[in-house]
C-alpha positions in Angstrom: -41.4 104.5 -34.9 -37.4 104.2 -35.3 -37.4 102.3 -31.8 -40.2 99.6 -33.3 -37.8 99.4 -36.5 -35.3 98.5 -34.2 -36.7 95.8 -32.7 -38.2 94.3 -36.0 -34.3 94.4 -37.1 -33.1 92.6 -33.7 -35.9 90.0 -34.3 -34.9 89.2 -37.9 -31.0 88.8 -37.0 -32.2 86.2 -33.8 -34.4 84.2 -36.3 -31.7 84.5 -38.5 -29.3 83.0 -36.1 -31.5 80.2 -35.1 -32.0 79.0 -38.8 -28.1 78.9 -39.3 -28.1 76.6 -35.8 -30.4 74.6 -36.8 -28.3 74.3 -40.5 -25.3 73.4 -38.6 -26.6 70.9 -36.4 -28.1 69.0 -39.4 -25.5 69.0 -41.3 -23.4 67.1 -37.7 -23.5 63.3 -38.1 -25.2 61.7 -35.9 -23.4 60.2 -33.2 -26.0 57.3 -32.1 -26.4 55.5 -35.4 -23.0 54.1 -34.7 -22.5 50.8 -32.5 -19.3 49.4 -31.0 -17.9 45.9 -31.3 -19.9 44.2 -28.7 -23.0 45.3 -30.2 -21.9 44.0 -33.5 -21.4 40.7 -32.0 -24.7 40.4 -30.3 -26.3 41.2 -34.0 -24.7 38.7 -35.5 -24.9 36.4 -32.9 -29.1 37.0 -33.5 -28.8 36.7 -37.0 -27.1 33.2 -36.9 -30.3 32.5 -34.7 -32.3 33.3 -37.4 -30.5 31.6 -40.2 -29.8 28.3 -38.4 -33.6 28.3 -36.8 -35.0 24.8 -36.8 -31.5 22.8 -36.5 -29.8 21.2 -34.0 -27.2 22.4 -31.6 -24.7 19.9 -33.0 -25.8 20.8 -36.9 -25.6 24.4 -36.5 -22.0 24.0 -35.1 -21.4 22.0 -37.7 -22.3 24.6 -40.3 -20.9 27.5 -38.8 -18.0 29.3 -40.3 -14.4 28.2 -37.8 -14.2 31.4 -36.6 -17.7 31.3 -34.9 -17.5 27.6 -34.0 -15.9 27.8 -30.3 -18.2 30.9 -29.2 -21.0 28.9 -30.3 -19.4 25.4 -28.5 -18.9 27.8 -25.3 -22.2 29.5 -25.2 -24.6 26.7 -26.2 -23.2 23.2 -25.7 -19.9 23.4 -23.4 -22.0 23.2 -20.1 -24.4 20.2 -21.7 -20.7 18.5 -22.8 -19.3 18.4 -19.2 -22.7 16.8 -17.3 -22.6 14.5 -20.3 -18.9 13.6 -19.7 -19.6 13.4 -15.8 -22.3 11.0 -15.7 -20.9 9.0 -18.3 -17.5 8.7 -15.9 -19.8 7.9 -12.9 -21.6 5.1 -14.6 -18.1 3.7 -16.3 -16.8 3.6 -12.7 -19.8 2.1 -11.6 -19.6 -0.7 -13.9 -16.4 -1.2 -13.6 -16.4 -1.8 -9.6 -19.6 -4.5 -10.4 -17.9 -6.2 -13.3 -14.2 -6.2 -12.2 -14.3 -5.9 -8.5 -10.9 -5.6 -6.6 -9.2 -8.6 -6.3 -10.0 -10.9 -2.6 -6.3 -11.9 -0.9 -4.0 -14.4 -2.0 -4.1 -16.1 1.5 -6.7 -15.7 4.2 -5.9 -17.1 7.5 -8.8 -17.0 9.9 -7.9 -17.1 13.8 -10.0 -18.5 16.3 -9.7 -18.7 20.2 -6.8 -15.7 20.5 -4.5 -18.6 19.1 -2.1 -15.1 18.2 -2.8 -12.1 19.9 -3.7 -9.2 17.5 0.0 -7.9 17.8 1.4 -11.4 16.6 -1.2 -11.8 13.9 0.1 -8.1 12.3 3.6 -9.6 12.9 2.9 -12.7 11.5 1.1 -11.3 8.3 3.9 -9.3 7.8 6.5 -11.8 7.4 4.5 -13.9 5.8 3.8 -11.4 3.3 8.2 -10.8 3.0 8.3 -13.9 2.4 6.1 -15.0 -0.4 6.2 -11.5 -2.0 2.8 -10.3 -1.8 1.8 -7.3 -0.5 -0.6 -7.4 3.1 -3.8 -6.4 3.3 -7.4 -7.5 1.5 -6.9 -6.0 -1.7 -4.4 -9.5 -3.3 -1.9 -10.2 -0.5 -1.8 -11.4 2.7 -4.5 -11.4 5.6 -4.5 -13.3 9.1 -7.6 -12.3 10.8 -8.3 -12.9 14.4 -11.7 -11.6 14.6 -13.3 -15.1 14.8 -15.5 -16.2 17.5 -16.1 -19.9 18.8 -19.8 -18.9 18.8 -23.0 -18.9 17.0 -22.2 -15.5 15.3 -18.4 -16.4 14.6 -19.3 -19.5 13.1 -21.8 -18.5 10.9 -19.4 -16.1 9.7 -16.6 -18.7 8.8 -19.5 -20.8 6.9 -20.8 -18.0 4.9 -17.0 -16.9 4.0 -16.3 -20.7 3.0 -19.1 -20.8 0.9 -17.6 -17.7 -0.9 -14.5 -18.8 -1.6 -12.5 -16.9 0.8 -10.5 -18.2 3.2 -7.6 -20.8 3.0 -6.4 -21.8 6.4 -7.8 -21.9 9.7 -5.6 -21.9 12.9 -7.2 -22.4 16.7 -6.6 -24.0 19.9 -7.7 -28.1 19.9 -11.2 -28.2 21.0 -12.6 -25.1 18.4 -10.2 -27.2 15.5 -12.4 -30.7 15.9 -15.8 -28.9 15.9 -14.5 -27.2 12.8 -13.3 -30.4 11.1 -16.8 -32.2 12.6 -18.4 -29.5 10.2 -16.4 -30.5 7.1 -14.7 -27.2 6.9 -11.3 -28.4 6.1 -9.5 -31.0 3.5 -7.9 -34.3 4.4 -4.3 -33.0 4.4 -3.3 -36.5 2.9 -4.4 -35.2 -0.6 -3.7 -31.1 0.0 -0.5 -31.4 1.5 2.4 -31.9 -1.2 4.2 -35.2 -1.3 7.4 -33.4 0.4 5.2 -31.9 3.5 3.1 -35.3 4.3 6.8 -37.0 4.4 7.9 -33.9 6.8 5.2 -33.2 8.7 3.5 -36.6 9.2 4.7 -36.6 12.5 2.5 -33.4 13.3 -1.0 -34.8 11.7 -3.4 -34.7 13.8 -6.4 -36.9 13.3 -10.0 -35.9 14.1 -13.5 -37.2 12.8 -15.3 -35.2 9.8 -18.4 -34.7 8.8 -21.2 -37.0 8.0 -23.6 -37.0 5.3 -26.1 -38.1 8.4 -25.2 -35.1 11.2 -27.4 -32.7 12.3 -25.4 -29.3 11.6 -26.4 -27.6 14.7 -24.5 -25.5 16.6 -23.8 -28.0 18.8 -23.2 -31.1 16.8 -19.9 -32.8 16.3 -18.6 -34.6 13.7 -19.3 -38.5 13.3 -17.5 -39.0 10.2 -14.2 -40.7 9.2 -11.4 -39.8 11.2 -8.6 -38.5 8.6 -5.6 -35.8 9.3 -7.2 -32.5 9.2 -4.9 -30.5 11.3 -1.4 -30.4 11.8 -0.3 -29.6 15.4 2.2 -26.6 15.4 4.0 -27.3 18.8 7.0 -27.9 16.5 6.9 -25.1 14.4 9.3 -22.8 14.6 8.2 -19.4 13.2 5.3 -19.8 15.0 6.7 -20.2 18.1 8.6 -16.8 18.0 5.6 -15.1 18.4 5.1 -14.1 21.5 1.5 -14.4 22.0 1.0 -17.3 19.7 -0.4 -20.6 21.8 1.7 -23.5 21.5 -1.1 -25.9 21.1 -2.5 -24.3 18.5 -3.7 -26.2 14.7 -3.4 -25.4 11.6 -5.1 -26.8 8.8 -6.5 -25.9 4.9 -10.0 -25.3 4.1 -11.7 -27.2 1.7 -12.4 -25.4 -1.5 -10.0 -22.7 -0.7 -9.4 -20.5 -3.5 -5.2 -20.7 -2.8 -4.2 -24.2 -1.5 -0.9 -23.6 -3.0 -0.5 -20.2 -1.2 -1.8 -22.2 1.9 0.6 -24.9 1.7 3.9 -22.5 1.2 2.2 -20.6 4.6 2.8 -23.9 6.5 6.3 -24.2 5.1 7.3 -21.1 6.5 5.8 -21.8 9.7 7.6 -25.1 10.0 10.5 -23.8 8.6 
């Protein structure tokens, strides 16, 4: 009987102890109710979801307090901002190429027959270019171009650059020069040369029939126009001469319509100078 008291006594002071446990650990605050910073954010990032449901991107920036307003910008409308930004640049350089396109050259000398070998023709553009201050090249300066053919392809070429404007002077050897004046490529050098240069140079006109109203462009066809000075002969000239691969029978005339007669009519001045 004294050994069941015992144990009644040991079972009273463990229950005892267990209550006391379970006092203590109630009265401990509770360590999950609390949240860090991060976790603050993202509830009030939500709660700015709610409050600003409905409204734009752009009106709910506006709205915002300042020191929400860049998160918001970053998070929700900095990626839309840069595509924006990018195709608008891509289109504004697109435009700008159609509408203002880079400017042609200030003198385009086309060269038929080898009538300068491509090493003279560099040589030639480039001192051409010292001289009259332009830079070489398409883009507003200087060009002589020897890729010109006396054939189907070559001439087609020449016509449809005429047509746009784009070449001044043509230089080649005799026989390709009075095909090209038979298809009323170039001017009467009586009314493009200056008054100075006809005085000069008239010794070195050359005189060759044009076109006619009445000839039958072909390929083939020569000119049964007026006859009227369209080339100038450059056996005389002297900077032409001191290229090396230039042919001394070689003309030189001005194409009608050429967007730069005046830059053409300097050219011959240096190349009679």
């Amino acid at each position: 009987m004294a050994a069941s008291h015992h144990r009644h006594r040991s079972n009273e002071a463990s229950q005892r102890r267990r209550e006391a446990e379970a006092g203590m650990e109630s009265s401990t605050p509770y360590k999950g109710g609390e949240i860090d910073s991060r976790q603050a954010e993202a509830i009030d990032t939500l709660s700015s979801a709610n409050e600003y449901q409905g409204q734009s991107r752009i009106q709910t920036l506006r709205k915002l307090p300042w020191n929400r307003k860049w998160k918001y910008f970053r998070d929700q409308l900095l990626a839309r901002t840069v595509v924006i930004a990018a195709i608008v640049c891509v289109v504004v350089y697109i435009a700008v190429q159609i509408l203002a396109p880079a400017p042609g050259p200030k003198l385009y000398v086309a060269v038929f027959d080898d009538a300068v070998g491509q090493q003279g023709a560099a040589s030639l553009q480039s001192q051409v270019a010292k001289r009259l201050d332009l830079p070489e090249g398409r883009k507003g300066g200087v060009l002589v171009d020897t890729y010109f053919s006396n054939d189907e392809n070559g001439i087609s070429k020449l016509q449809t650059m005429i047509a746009n404007h784009e070449i001044d002077a043509i230089v080649a050897t005799p026989k390709t020069f009075k095909q090209l004046s038979g298809y009323g490529y170039l001017t009467n050098l009586d009314s493009s040369l200056t008054k100075r240069q006809r005085t000069l140079l008239s010794g070195d006109f050359v005189t060759m029939k044009g076109f006619k109203d009445s000839d039958d462009p072909d390929f083939e066809g020569g000119g049964k126009g007026k006859a009227e000075p369209f080339g100038l002969s450059m056996t005389d000239f002297r900077q032409w001469n001191r290229l090396k691969s230039a042919k001394s029978n070689a003309l030189i005339g001005i194409v009608r319509e050429s967007p730069n007669p005046t830059t053409a009519q300097r050219l011959i001045d240096y190349l009679s100078a």
